[in-house]
C-alpha positions, -999 to 999 in steps of 0.1 A, spaced: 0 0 0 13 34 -5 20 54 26 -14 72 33 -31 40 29 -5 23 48 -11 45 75 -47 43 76 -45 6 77 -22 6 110 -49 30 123 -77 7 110 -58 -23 128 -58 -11 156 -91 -1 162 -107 -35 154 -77 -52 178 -99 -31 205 -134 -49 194 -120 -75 182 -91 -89 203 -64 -101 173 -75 -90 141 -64 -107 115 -66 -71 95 -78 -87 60 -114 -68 59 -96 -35 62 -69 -47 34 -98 -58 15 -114 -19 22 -85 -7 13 -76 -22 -22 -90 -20 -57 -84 -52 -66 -91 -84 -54 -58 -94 -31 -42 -123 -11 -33 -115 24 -15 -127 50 -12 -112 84 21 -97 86 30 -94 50 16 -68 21 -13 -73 4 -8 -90 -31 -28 -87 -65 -50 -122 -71 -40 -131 -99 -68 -150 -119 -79 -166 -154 -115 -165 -148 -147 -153 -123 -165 -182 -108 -200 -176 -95 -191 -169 -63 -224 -155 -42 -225 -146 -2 -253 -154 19 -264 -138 50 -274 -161 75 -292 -139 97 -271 -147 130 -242 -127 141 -212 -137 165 -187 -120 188 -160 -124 163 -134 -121 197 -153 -151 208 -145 -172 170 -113 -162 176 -109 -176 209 -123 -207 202 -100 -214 172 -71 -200 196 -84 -228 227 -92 -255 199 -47 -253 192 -56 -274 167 -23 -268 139 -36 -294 118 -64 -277 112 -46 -237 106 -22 -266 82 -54 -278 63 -70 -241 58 -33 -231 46 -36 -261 16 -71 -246 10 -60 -215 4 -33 -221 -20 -58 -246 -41 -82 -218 -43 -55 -199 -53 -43 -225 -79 -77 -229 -92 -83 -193 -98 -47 -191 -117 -62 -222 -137 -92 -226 -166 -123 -226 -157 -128 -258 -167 -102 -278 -138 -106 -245 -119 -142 -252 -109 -133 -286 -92 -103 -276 -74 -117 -244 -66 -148 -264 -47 -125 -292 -33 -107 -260 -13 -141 -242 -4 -155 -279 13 -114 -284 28 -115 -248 43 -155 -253 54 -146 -286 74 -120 -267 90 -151 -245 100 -171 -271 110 -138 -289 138 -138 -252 155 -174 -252 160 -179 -224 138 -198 -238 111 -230 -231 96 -267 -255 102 -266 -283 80 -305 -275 75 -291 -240 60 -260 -262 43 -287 -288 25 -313 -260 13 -287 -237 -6 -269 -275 -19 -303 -286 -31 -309 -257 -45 -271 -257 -66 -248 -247 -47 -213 -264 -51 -196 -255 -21 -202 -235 11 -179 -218 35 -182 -194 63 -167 -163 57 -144 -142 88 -145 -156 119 -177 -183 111 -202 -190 134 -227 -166 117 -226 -138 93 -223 -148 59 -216 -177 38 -191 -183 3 -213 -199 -22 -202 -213 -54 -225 -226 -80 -217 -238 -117 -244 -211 -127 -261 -181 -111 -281 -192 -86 -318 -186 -80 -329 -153 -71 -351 -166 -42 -321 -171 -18 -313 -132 -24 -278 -139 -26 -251 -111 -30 -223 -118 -62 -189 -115 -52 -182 -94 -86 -201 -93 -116 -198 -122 -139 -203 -117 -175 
């Protein structure tokens, strides 16, 4: 980021440390950026590189959570096989994205289910009511997004989904 923005994110960070607790800081780098990025805490913010736009659609769940209280659950959980397995989800997304459409679409669902059963050991996963409607209804994979336990869900479908579910697109897809 340049140095005004850099400076706004520090400030950012630190404010949502205060509510909260350890911020991972990706929803302000996310704020903060005109393109879609991959971020680690810790390091800059780098430009996703990607061959094509899946149909990827958020759902609000209608609950909210303490994201301090996600957090501290994953943090009591120490479960490092699980922060290993949401690591190798990440970089197939990442690989999927990079690919064609075509293989991208598989691998790109293989890491959404991979990073949602990581969800799911935490305790932070959504109903499997709400899980079977939106599958029955298309929906290819399913992943909380932040924290988990609430707020909304990733959804991926092969096509745009049905308008019913009021779902939110990612980006446009043409």
């Amino acid at each position: 980021f340049r140095s005004e923005i850099a400076d706004s994110f520090a400030l950012a960070l630190e404010i949502e440390n205060i509510f909260h607790g350890k911020s991972s800081g990706i929803d302000i780098a996310c704020v903060l950026a005109s393109e879609p990025i991959c971020y680690r805490r810790g390091a800059p913010a780098e430009e996703l590189q990607m061959n094509w736009l899946p149909h990827l659609y958020l759902f609000d769940t209608g609950l909210r959570s303490a994201t301090k209280d996600c957090v501290a659950k994953v943090e009591r959980a120490q479960r490092t096989d699980l922060d290993e397995r949401m690591l190798v989800a990440v970089q197939k997304a990442r690989h999927a994205l990079r690919s064609d459409s075509k293989r991208g679409f598989g691998e790109l669902r293989e890491a959404l289910q991979l990073a949602a059963s990581c969800f799911e050991e935490w305790g932070l996963g959504p109903s499997s009511a709400l899980v079977k409607k939106l599958e029955e209804a298309g929906a290819a994979a399913i992943k909380p997004t932040g924290s988990g336990g609430g707020g909304y869900l990733l959804t991926l479908w092969e096509k745009a989904p049905p308008a019913e579910f009021g779902l939110i697109p990612v980006w446009e897809n043409s």
